[in-house]
C-alpha positions in Angstrom: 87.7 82.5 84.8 88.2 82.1 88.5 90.8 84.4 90.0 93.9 82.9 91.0 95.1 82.4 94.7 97.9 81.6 95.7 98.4 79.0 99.2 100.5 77.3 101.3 98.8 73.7 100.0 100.2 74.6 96.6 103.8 75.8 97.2 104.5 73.0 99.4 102.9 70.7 96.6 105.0 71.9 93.6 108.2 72.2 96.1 107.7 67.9 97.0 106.9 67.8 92.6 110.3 69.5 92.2 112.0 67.2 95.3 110.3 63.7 93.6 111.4 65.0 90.0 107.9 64.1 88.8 108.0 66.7 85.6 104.5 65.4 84.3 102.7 66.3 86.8 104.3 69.7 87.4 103.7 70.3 83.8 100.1 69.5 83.9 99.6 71.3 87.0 101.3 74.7 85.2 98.9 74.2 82.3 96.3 75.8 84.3 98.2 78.8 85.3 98.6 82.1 83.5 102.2 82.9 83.0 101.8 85.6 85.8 100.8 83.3 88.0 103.5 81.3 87.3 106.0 84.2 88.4 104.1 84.8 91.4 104.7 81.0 92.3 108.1 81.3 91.7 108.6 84.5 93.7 106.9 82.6 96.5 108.8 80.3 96.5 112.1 82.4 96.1 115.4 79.8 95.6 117.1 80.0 92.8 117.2 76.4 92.4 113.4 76.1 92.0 113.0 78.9 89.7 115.8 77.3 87.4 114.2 74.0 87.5 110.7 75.3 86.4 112.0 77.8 83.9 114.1 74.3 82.3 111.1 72.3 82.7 108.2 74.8 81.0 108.1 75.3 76.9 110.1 78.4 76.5 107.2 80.3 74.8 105.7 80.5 78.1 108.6 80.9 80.8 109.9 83.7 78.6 106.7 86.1 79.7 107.6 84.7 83.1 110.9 85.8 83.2 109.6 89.3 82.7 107.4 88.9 85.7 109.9 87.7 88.4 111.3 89.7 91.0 114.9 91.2 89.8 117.2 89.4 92.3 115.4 86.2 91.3 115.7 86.7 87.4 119.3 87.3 88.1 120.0 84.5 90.2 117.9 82.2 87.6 119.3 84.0 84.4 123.1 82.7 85.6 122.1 79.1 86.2 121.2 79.1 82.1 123.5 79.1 78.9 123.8 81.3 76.8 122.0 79.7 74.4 119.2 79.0 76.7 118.8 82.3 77.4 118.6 83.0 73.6 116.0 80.8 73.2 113.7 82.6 75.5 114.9 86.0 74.4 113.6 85.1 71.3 110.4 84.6 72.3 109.7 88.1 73.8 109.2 91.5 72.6 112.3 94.1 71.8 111.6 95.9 74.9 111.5 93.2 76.9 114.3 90.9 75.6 116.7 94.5 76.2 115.0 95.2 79.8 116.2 91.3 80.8 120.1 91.1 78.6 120.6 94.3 80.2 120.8 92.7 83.4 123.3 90.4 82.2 127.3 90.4 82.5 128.6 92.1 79.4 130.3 88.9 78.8 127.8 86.9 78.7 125.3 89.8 77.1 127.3 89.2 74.4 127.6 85.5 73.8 123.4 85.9 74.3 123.1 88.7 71.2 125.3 86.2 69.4 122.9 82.9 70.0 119.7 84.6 69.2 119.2 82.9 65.4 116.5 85.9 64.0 119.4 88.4 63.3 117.0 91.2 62.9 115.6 90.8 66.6 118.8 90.9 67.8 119.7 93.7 66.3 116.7 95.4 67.6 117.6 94.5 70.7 120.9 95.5 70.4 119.5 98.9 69.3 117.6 99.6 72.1 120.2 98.9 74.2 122.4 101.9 73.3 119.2 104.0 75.2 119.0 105.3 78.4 117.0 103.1 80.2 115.3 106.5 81.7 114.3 107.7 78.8 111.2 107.0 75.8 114.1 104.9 73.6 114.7 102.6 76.4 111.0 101.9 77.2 109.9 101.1 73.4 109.5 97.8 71.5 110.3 97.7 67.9 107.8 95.8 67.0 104.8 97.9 65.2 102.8 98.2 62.2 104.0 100.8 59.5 103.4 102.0 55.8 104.3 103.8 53.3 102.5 106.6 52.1 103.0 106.1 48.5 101.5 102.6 48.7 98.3 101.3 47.4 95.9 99.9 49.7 96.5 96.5 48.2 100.4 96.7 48.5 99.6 98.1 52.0 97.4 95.1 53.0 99.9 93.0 51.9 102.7 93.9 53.8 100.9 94.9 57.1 99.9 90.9 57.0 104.0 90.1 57.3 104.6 92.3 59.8 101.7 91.7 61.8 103.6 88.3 62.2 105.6 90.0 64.9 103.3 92.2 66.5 101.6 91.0 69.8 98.7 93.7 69.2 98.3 95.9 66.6 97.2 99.2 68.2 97.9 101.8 65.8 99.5 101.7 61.6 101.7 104.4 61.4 102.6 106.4 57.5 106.0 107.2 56.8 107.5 108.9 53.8 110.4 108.0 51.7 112.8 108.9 54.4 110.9 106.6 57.1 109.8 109.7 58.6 106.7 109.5 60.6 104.1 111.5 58.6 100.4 110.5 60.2 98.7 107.3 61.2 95.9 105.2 58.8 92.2 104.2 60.0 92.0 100.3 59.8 88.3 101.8 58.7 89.3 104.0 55.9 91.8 101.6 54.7 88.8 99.1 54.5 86.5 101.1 53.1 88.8 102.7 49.9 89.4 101.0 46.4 92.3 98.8 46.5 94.4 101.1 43.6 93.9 104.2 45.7 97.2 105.5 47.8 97.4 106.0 51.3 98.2 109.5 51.1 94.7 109.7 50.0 93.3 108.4 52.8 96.1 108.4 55.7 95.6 111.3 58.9 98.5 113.5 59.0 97.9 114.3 62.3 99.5 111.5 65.1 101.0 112.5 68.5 104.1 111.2 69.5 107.9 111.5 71.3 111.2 111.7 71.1 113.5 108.5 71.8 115.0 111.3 74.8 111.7 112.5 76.1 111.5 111.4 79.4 109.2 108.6 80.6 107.0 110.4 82.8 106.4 112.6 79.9 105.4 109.6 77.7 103.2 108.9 80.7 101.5 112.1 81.0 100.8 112.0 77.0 99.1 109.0 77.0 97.1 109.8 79.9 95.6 113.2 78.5 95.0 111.5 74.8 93.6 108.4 76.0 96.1 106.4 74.3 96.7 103.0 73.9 100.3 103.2 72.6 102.1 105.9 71.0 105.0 106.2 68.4 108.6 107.2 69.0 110.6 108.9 66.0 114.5 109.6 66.6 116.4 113.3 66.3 115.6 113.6 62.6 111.7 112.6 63.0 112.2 108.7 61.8 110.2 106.4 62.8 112.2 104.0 65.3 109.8 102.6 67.4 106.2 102.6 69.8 105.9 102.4 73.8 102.5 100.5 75.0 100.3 100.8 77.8 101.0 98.2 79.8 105.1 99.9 79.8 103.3 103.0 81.0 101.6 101.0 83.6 104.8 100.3 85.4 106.4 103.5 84.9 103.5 104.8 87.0 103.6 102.5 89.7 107.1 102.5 89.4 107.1 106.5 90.3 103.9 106.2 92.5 106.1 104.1 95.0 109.4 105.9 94.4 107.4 109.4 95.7 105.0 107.0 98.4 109.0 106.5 99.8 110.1 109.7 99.1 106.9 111.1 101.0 107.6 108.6 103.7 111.6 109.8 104.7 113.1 106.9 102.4 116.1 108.1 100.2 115.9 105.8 97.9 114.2 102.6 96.2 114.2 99.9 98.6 111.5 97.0 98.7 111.0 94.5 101.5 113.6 91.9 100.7 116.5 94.0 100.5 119.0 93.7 103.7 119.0 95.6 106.9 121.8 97.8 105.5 120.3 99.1 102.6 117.6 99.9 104.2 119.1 101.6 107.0 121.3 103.5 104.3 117.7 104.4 102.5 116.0 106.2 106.1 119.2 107.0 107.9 119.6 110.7 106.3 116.0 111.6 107.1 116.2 110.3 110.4 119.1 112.3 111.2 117.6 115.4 110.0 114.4 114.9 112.0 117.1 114.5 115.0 118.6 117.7 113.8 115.2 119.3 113.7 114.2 117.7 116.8 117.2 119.5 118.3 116.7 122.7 117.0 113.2 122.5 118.6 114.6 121.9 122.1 117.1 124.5 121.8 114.5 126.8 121.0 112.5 126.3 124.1 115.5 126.4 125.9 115.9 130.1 125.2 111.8 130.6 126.4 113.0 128.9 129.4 111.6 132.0 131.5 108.6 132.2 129.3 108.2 128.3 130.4 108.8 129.0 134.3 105.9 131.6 134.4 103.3 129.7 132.1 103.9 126.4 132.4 100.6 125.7 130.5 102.3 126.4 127.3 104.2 123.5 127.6 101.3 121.1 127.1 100.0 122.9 123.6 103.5 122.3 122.5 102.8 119.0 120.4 99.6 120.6 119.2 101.5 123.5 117.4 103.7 121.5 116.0 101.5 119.2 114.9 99.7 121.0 113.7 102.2 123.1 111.3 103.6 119.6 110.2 99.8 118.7 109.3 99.0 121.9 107.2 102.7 121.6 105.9 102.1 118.3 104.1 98.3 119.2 103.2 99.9 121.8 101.1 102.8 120.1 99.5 100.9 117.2 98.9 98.4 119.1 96.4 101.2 120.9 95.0 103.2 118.1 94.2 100.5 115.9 92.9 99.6 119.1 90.3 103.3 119.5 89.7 102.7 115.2 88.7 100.3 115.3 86.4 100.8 118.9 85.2 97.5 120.5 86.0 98.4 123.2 88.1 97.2 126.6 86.2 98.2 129.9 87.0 100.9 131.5 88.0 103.2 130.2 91.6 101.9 134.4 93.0 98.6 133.5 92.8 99.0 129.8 94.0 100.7 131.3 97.2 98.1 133.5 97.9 94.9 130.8 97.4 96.7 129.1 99.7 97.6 131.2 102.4 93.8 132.6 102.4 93.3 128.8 102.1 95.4 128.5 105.6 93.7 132.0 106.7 90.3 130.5 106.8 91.2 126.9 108.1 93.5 128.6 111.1 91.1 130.8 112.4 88.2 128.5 112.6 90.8 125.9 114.2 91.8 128.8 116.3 88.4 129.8 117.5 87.8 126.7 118.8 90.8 126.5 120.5 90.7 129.4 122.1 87.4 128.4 123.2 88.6 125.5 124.9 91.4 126.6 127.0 89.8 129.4 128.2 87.2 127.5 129.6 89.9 124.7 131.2 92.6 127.5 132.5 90.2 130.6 132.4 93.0 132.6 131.1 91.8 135.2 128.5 95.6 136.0 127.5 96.7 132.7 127.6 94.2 131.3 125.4 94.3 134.3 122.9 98.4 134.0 122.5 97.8 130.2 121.8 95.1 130.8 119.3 97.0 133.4 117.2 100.2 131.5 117.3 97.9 128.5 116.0 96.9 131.1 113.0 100.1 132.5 112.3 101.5 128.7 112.1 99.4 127.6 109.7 99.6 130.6 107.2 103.2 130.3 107.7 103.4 125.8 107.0 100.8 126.2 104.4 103.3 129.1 102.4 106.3 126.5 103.5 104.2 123.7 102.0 103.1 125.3 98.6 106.3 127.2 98.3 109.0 124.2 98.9 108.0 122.3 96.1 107.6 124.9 93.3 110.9 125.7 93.8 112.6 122.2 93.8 110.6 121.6 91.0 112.1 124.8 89.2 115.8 123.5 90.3 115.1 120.4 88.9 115.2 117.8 92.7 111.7 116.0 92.3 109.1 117.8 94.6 107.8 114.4 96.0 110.9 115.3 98.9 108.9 118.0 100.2 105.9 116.0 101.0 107.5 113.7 103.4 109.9 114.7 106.9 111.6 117.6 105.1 108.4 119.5 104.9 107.2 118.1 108.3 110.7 118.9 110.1 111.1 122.3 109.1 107.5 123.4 109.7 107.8 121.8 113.2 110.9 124.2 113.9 109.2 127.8 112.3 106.3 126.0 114.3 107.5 126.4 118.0 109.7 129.7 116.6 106.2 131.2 115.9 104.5 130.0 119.1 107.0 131.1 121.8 107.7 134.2 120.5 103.8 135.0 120.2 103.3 133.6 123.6 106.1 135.9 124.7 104.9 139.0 123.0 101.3 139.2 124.5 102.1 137.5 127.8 104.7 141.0 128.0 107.7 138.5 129.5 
């Protein structure tokens, strides 16, 4: 299958399809596309109007996975162009988890009037069911949809009814054992249920052992789950251990890129989630409180060089390495957080927070002085000033011990208080390290030069 590409030949050619009303064509031409495609087209082409017209036009079966797909704005703007019925239709058509991701966008007025025009009752109250989850949590990321039995089953009654409910089930990844009570109790082998006499029970044959989460675990917990097992879906049981529902991979998929570019922002000095098309206010609301504290920083900076102004007058030299300390404590200051909070991600960091302080301050230690060395090295031999260069060199030391302890230190503890760490790999970090920075290098510079 050849990859697909989007062009500027084929938007303007379905946009003069769409003008001329020439709906054969435009269906034949969407019969090659994947419905991903499909939303990438629409998203392209971005008016309401279009996306409407193709979403009317297309057999719902197929517009319904490219609802999913579409950028939010667009859905929206689509999703209030259509009845409520219409929207029912193509509800229909999708997953639990999907069907609640998209009504829950909707006006509670017209949620309602949706629920009420879906005709399978029992997929609307599955839907209905998810939606009393927080969207931030395991419950509001699973599909109802699965494969389950009953432990006191034969494996011909069991064959039987996994058949029906397959019916409903996209992919069957897993068949999950429940007791009387619909408690989850273990998971069955398709190859042991193949392989045992057909009047045998499953509690012969089933594993009791399954991993799973709570409908309140958070998702980045799901996440890290999955990752460690290698799984390709994993069930959810309620307060009382019942078996309620199962999140995918493909749902972890997003969550992960979903927090991959909510810390990429974070590390970047963006407050919150903002994408290219939103307006020039939200942005400026996203960076404005980051900017403002690097001007604050930025300040503080000047202010303390103000009161080495003497220091300054005598040696102006140590004006020009200015930029370098800093720098250079913003550089180490980052290095650090950014291990920290990627171990702090995907819960890998062993030891106790003692011991990670002190590998990396001896960390720092070694990287300073061979940094320091060299730079030593190098002013001495453009000034030829043996005090100058040694009361740049040890402030470049004592900088980076200092940023890389700032740097580990900073996220542990918003971690402990509960802030995401992902804050202290971005201008925070950088900012604050700049300031203990030029602290550390005047009063260094000061010390030795005896002013």
């Amino acid at each position: 299958m050849t990859p697909f590409k989007l062009s500027e030949e084929l938007i303007d050619e379905i946009k003069q399809l769409i003008e001329t009303g020439s709906d054969k064509k435009l269906k034949k031409l969407f019969d090659e596309y994947h419905f991903a495609d499909i939303a990438e087209i629409i998203n392209e082409i971005d008016t309401i109007e279009a996306g409407t017209y193709i979403i009317k036009l297309l057999d719902s079966e197929l517009t319904s996975e490219v609802l999913t797909e579409l950028e939010e704005d667009l859905r929206e703007g689509i999703l209030s162009n259509l009845t409520a019925k219409e929207i029912a239709i193509e509800i229909a058509e999708l997953d639990t988890d999907d069907a609640a991701d998209i009504v829950a966008e909707l006006p509670k007025n017209m949620l309602k009037k949706v629920i009420l025009n879906i005709d399978d009752r029992e997929h609307a109250q599955d839907i209905v069911d998810l939606l009393r989850y927080d969207e931030n949590s395991a419950g509001g990321l699973m599909a109802k949809e699965l494969v389950k039995v009953s432990a006191d089953w034969t494996v011909t009654k069991c064959i039987k009814e996994m058949r029906a409910q397959a019916e409903n089930v996209t992919r069957v990844h897993s068949i999950y054992v429940v007791n009387e009570k619909e408690e989850l109790i273990g998971r069955l082998s398709l190859k042991d249920l193949l392989t045992t006499p057909a009047r045998a029970n499953i509690k012969e044959v089933y594993i009791p052992k399954v991993d799973y989460v709570n409908v309140h675990d958070k998702p980045e917990e799901v996440a890290n789950i999955m990752s460690k097992y290698d799984l390709e879906a994993i069930p959810v049981v309620d307060e009382i251990g019942r078996l309620v529902g199962r999140i995918t991979i493909d749902d972890i998929v997003d969550v992960i890129k979903e927090e991959a570019e909510k810390d990429y922002q974070l590390a970047a000095g963006i407050a919150q989630d903002v994408d290219t098309n939103d307006s020039i206010l939200e942005h400026t609301k996203a960076r404005i409180p980051w900017l403002f504290l690097g001007l604050v920083g930025g300040f503080g900076a000047a202010l303390i060089m103000g009161g080495f102004e003497s220091l300054l007058s005598d040696h102006a030299v140590l004006f020009f390495f200015t930029p370098l300390i800093a720098a250079m404590a913003g550089n180490v200051g980052v290095q650090s957080s950014a291990i920290i909070v990627q171990g702090l991600a995907y819960e890998n960091i062993k030891g106790s927070n003692l011991s990670r302080l002190i590998k990396e301050l001896l960390l720092a230690l070694l990287n300073g002085t061979i940094l320091s060395i060299i730079l030593m090295v190098l002013t001495w031999m453009w000034k030829g000033d043996l005090l100058i260069s040694l009361s740049i060199s040890i402030s470049l030391i004592t900088v980076t011990v200092t940023a890389g302890i700032i740097g580990t230190f900073i996220p542990l503890l918003l971690h402990k208080r509960g802030i995401d760490p992902a804050i202290a790999t971005g201008p925070f970090i950088t900012t604050s390290n700049d300031i203990f920075g030029i602290l550390i290098y005047f009063f260094i510079a000061k010390t030795i030069l005896g002013i």
